[in-house]
Each structure stands twice: as structure tokens, then as C-alpha cells.
C-alpha positions in Angstrom: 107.3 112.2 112.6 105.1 111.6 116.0 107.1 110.1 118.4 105.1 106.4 118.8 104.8 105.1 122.7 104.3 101.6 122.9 101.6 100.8 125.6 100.8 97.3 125.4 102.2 94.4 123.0 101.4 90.9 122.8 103.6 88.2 120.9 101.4 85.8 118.9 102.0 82.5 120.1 100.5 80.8 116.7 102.7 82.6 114.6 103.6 80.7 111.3 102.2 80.2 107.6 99.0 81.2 106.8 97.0 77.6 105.8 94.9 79.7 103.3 96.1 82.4 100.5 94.5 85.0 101.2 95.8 87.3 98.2 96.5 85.6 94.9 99.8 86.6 93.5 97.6 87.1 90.1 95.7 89.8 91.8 98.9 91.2 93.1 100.5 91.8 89.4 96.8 93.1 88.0 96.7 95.3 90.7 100.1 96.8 90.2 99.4 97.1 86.9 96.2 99.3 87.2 97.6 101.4 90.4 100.8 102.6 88.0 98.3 104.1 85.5 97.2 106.9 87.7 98.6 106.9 92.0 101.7 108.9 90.6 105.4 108.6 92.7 105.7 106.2 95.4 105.6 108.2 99.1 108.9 108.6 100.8 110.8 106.0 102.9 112.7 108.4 105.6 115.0 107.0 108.3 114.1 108.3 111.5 115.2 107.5 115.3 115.1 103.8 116.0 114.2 102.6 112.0 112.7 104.2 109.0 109.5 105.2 108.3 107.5 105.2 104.9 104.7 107.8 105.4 101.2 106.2 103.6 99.9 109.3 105.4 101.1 111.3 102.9 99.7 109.7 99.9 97.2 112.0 98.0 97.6 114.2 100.6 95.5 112.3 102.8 96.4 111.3 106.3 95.3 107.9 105.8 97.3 104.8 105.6 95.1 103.2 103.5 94.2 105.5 101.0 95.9 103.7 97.9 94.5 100.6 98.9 90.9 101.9 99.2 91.0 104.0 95.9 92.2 100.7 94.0 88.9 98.9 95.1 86.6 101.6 94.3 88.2 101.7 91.2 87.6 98.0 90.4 83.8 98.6 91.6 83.5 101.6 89.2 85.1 99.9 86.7 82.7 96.6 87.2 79.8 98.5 87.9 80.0 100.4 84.1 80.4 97.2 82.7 77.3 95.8 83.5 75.9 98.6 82.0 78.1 98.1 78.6 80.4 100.8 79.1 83.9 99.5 79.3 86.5 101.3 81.1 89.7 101.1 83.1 90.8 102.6 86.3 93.5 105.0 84.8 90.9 106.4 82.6 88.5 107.0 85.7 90.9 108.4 87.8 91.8 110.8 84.8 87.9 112.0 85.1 87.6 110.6 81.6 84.7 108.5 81.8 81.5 110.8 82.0 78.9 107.6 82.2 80.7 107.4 85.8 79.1 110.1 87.2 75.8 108.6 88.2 77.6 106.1 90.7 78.5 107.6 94.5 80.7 105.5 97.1 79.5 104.4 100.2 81.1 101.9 103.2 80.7 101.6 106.7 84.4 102.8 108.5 86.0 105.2 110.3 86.8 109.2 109.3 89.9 107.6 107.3 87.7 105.0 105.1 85.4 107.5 104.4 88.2 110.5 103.3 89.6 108.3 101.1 86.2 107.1 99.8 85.8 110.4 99.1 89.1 111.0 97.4 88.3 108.7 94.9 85.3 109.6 94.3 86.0 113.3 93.3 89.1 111.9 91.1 86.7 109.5 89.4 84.2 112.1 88.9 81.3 110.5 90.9 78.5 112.6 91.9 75.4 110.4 91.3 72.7 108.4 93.4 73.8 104.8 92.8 75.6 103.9 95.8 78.5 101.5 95.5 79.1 99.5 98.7 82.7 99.4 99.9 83.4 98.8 103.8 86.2 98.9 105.6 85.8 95.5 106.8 84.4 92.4 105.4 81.6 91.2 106.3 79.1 88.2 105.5 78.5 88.8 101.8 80.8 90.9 101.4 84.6 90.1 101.0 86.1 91.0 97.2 86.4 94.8 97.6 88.1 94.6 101.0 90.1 91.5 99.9 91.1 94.6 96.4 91.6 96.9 98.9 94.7 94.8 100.5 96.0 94.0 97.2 96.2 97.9 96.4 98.4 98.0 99.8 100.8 95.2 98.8 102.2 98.0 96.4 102.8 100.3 99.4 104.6 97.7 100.9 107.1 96.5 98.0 107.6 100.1 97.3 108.9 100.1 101.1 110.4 96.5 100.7 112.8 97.4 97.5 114.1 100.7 99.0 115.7 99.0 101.8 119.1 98.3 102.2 120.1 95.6 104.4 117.4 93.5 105.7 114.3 94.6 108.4 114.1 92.6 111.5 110.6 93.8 111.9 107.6 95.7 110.1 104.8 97.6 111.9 102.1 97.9 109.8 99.0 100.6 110.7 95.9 98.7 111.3 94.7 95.3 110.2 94.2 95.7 106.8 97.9 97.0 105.7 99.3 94.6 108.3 97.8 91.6 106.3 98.9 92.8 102.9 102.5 93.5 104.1 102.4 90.1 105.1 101.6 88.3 102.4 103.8 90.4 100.5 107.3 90.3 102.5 106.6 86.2 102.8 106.5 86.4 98.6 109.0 88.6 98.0 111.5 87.4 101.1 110.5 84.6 101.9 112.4 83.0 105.5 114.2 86.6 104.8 110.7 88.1 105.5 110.6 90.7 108.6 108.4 90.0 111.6 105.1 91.5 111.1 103.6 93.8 114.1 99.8 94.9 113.4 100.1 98.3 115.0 96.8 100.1 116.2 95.6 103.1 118.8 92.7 103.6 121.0 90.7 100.6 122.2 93.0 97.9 120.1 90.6 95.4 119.3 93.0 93.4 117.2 95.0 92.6 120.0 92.7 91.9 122.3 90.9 89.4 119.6 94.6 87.7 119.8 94.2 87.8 123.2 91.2 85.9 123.5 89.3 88.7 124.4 86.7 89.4 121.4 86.2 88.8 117.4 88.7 90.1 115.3 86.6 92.8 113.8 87.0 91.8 109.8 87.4 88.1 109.3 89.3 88.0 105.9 92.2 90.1 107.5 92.4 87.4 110.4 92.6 84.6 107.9 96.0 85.8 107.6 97.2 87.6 110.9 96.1 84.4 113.1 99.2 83.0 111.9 101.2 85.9 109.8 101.3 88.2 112.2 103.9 88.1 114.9 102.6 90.5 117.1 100.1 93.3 118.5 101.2 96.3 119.7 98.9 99.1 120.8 100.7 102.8 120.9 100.0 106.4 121.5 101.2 109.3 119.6 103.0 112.6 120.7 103.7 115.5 118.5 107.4 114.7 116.8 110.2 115.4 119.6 112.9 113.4 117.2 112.5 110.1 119.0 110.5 108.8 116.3 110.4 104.5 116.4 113.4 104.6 119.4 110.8 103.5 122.0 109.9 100.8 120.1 112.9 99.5 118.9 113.9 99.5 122.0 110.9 97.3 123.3 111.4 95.0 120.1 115.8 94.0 121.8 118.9 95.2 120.7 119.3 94.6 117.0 115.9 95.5 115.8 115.8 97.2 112.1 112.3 98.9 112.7 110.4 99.7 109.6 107.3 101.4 110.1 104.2 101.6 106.9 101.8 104.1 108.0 101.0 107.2 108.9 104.0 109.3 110.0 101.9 112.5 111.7 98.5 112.3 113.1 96.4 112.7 110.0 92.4 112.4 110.3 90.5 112.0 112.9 90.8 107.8 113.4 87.2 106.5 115.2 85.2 103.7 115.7 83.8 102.0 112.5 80.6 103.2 112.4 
């Protein structure tokens, strides 16, 4: 994996519970439930220098963390958008191209070059080649809040995947970007409890999420924030270098002596991450 060098790293000092749920447990279980009809094996959990690693990266071949999360949602908005033409359908059977009165749809969000691969991802495995846009961003916005909030719940499933291979119990959990950071939240608090890891929202380039913890903008998608205000225990902002075998050491060995480092995201550079645009 790319050896991750942490630059900057800021503790949250109103860490705690979360005063609002920001993903139903009953969204959780339907959400399992559709993803295990077509995403295929769970990506690997590897240990590497300083922790273990489960590589989202390589999920459909992708590069992108959040690629099961996204393709979940624009499954739901397929599968909602045929029914209120009549046609019923479920996400299995789109992702299996078997639902021909899909094709007229198209996927479209605001986000950066990882959003919009695995936009398009879905959209080829769904079969979607039409003019009838369906709007899903990578980050809510006024108006617009249910297919981001489906797109965490698809990532809680990364997360227990990574969560009930472990042995022995993780002291802390980075978590690529905002998004996957809130849903492995939520899900280590329901599955461990005061057991649950310490969650680090993990981000490159100009790391707006910790500076918005900092004081020093808006977090840049509000529903994620309604759970890292408090969830999250920390920012940290990191560069990559090509794998040399040192892999989470340097972090682990910022986080004290004792740390059990496990890290959900990308394990290689994978596509080009920008700006949301």
C-alpha cells in the first residue's frame, strides 16, 4: 500500500454521542440486504506496517473508497425512479442489466473524479444510457439529503465487513473522507458500543473537514457533520508516497504506543481525487 504521511491532525475537542441518528438501523439491515444481491465478495482486510488495511479502493476495480456506497444509492434512485413509472424492480435485478425499462435514465451529481467513476460504474452495470438525468451528489445539499444519507448506509457494509474480520479490538479507525468516516461511525458505536474504536476522518489536499473543525470554514456536506461534530475524534490530513513497506507506521506512531490502526479506504492512489465541482 502507499506509505500515508501524516501532516497535520487535530483532536476534536467535542467528541461524544451524536444528539441526532443520522442512519436508522432499519436502513442499515435493508441496505445489507439489497447490496448482498449483486456487490459480490467483500474486499480484502491486509495487515500492513503499523495496522491493517481494508482496501475500498479495490472494490469494482475502482480506486474509489466510496464506490459501494454510491452504487447502493443510485440503485435505490433507479429502483424509485421506475416505480413511479409502474415498473417495479429491485437493485439486484438492475445490477444484473435485467431491467430494459432502465435504460432511459442517466446518473448525474456534482463531485469529484471519484463520485463521478463510480457514478459511472453503476450506470453501465445498470444498463443506463438514456436522457433522464437522476440527481446524485456527493454531498448534501438544501433539498437534497436521502441519496447521500443511502450512500452512507451502503458504506456501513464496508465497515462491518472490516469490523468482524478483526481480531482483538482496534484502538482507532481512519476512515477516507467524510462520507465513510460518518458511516463507520455510526456503525462501530452499533456494533461495539464503549468497545467502539476512535474514529479519524482522514483526507488529502486542502482538508476542509479539518479546518471546518477547526473553526476555519463550513463543513462542506451538512448531513455528514451531524454526525462527525461529535462522532468523530479526529482530523487528520496526509500525503501519499508510492508503497516503501511502511504502510500506517507513521501514523501509528503519531496516534502513542498501543495504537491498533485500522485503515478503510483506498490502499494505492486510485483516481484522480479533486475539488467537488
Amino acid at each position: 500500500m502507499d506509505r500515508l504521511i501524516p501532516l497535520r491532525f487535530f483532536a476534536n475537542p467535542n467528541r461524544g454521542v451524536p444528539g441526532l441518528v443520522l442512519l436508522p438501523e432499519s436502513g442499515a439491515r435493508r441496505a445489507a440486504g439489497e447490496i448482498a444481491g449483486w456487490a459480490g465478495a467483500a474486499t480484502p482486510l491486509k495487515a500492513v506496517p503499523g495496522g491493517w488495511v481494508k482496501d475500498e479502493g479495490a472494490r469494482f476495480g475502482l480506486g474509489v473508497p466510496e464506490a459501494l456506497g454510491v452504487a447502493h444509492a443510485a440503485g435505490r434512485l433507479v429502483v424509485a425512479a421506475l416505480a413511479r413509472r409502474g415498473v417495479r424492480a429491485t437493485a439486484e435485478g438492475l445490477f444484473a442489466g435485467g431491467v430494459p425499462e432502465a435504460a432511459v435514465f442517466g446518473l448525474t451529481g456534482e463531485g469529484d473524479a471519484g463520485h463521478r467513476a463510480a457514478l459511472a460504474w453503476a450506470a453501465a452495470r445498470m444498463g443506463l444510457r438514456g436522457k433522464e438525468m437522476l440527481d446524485l451528489p456527493a454531498l448534501s445539499r438544501e433539498g437534497v439529503t436521502e441519496p447521500v444519507r443511502d450512500v452512507m448506509q451502503g458504506l456501513r457494509m464496508a465497515v462491518g465487513e472490516a469490523l468482524a474480520a478483526m481480531e482483538g479490538r482496534v484502538t482507532h479507525l481512519l476512515a477516507e473522507g467524510a462520507l465513510l468516516a460518518a458511516a463507520a461511525s455510526v456503525e462501530a458505536r452499533s456494533r461495539l458500543g464503549r468497545e467502539a474504536p476512535a474514529i479519524i476522518v482522514m483526507e488529502e489536499g486542502e482538508a476542509p473537514w479539518l479546518r471546518a473543525a477547526m473553526g476555519e470554514g463550513e463543513p462542506p456536506c451538512a448531513l455528514a457533520w451531524q454526525e462527525l461534530e461529535r462522532g468523530a475524534a479526529g482530523f487528520l490530513q496526509v500525503a501519499r508516497e508510492a508503497g516503501d513497506g511502511e504502510g500506517l507506521g507513521a501514523v501509528a506512531a503519531m496516534l502513542g504506543e498501543g495504537s491498533r490502526v485500522l485503515m478503510i479506504g483506498a490502499a494505492e492512489a486510485g483516481v484522480v481525487r479533486g475539488k467537488v465541482s
